[in-house]
C-alpha positions, 0 to 999 in steps of 0.5 A: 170679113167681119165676124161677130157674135149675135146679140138676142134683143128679145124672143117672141112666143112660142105663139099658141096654135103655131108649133114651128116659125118658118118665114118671118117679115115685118110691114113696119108695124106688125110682124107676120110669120109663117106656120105651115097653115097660117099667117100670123102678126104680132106686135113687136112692141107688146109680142101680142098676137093681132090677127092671122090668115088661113092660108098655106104658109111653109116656108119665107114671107115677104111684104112689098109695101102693101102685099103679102107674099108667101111661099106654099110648096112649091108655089109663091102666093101674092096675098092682101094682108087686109081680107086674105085674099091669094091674088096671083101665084107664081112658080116658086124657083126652087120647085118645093125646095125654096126657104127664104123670101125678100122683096127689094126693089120691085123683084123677089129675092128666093133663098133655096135651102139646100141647093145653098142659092139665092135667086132673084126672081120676077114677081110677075111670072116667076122667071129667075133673073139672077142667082148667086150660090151660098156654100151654107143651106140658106134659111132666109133672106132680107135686104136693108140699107141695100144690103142683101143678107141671108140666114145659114144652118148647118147641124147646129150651127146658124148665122146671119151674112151680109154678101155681095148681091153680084158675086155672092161673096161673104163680107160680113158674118154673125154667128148664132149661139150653138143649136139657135137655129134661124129659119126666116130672116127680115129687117125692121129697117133698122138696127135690129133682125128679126129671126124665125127659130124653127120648131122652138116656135119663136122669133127672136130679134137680133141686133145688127152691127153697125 
C-alpha cells in the first residue's frame, strides 16, 4: 500500500452563514457544499460564494451531471440545482447514520460513518446493491479515474484512501495533518480533492498523487 502525506493546495472559507462543512461536490464549475439548512457554491477559482439552495443538507452531496443529490436525515434528496426544487427522495441506507455521498456510473455510492461501510445504492429506490466495510468511520466518498476512495476520521486523525470497490481493500492512503478533520470528499476530476473540514467551516483541496 502507498502511504503519503496530504498536500493542502488551498482553503476556502469559513463562508459567512455556514458554521460547519458537511458534504462537498463539484459540477465541474461551481463547488457546493452542505450546511445543515443549506446548499451553497462557490467558485474554486476566486473562493467567491455564487448563490445557495435552502434546503436541508446534513451531511454528503453528489452531482449526477445535472442533479444535486443531498442527504437530510435519513433521507437522500434529488434536487435541481437551477430552481432548487426536491424532486424525488429515496431512503437513505444508513437510516440517519449515513456520511459521504458520490455518484458513478449511473448509481450512488453512500458512506455510513459509524457503521464504517460504504453502499452502493439504487438512485431510483433507494435499494442497497453492494456494500464493502472500512475498518475507519468513513466521512466522504468520491470516484476518479474509476477509482472509488474515501475520507476516514478517527479522534484526531483523517485521511483519504484509494480501495478496492469489490473487496474493500485499502491500496493507497494519504494522511491529513493531525486535528485536520475531513468531513465530505469530491474529485474535481483531476489532480486535486476537494475536502469539507467540518466545524472549521472550510474546504480545503488536497493534491492527489500521481
Amino acid at each position: 500500500m502507498n502511504t503519503s502525506t496530504a498536500e493542502i493546495v488551498r482553503e476556502y472559507g469559513p463562508f459567512s452563514g455556514a458554521d460547519s462543512v458537511h458534504g462537498v461536490t463539484y459540477d465541474g464549475h461551481s463547488v457546493w457544499f452542505a450546511s445543515g439548512d443549506k446548499l451553497n457554491a462557490f467558485d474554486p477559482a476566486t473562493g467567491k460564494t455564487l448563490h445557495s439552495i435552502d434546503v436541508a443538507a446534513h451531511a454528503g452531496t453528489a452531482f449526477d451531471g445535472q442533479h444535486l443529490f443531498q442527504i437530510a436525515e435519513d433521507r437522500i434528496q434529488k434536487i435541481d440545482p437551477r430552481s432548487g426544487q426536491v424532486l424525488a427522495t429515496i431512503p437513505a441506507p444508513g437510516g440517519g447514520g449515513d456520511s459521504g455521498l458520490a455518484w458513478a456510473e449511473g448509481l450512488l455510492w453512500v458512506g455510513n460513518y459509524r457503521g464504517r461501510k460504504i453502499h452502493q445504492i439504487d438512485p431510483e429506490n433507494g435499494a442497497i446493491l453492494r456494500t464493502i466495510q472500512s475498518n475507519r468511520f468513513v466521512t466522504g466518498v468520491t470516484w476518479v479515474d474509476g477509482d472509488l476512495w474515501h475520507a476516514t476520521s478517527e479522534g484526531d486523525e483523517s485521511d483519504l484512501r484509494r480501495v478496492d470497490p469489490r473487496t474493500g481493500e485499502v491500496l493507497e492512503r494519504i494522511d491529513m495533518p493531525h486535528g485536520i478533520h475531513v468531513s465530505g470528499l469530491e474529485s474535481n476530476g483531476g489532480d486535486q480533492f476537494f475536502c469539507g473540514g467540518g466545524k472549521s467551516g472550510k474546504v480545503r483541496t488536497v493534491r492527489r498523487p500521481r
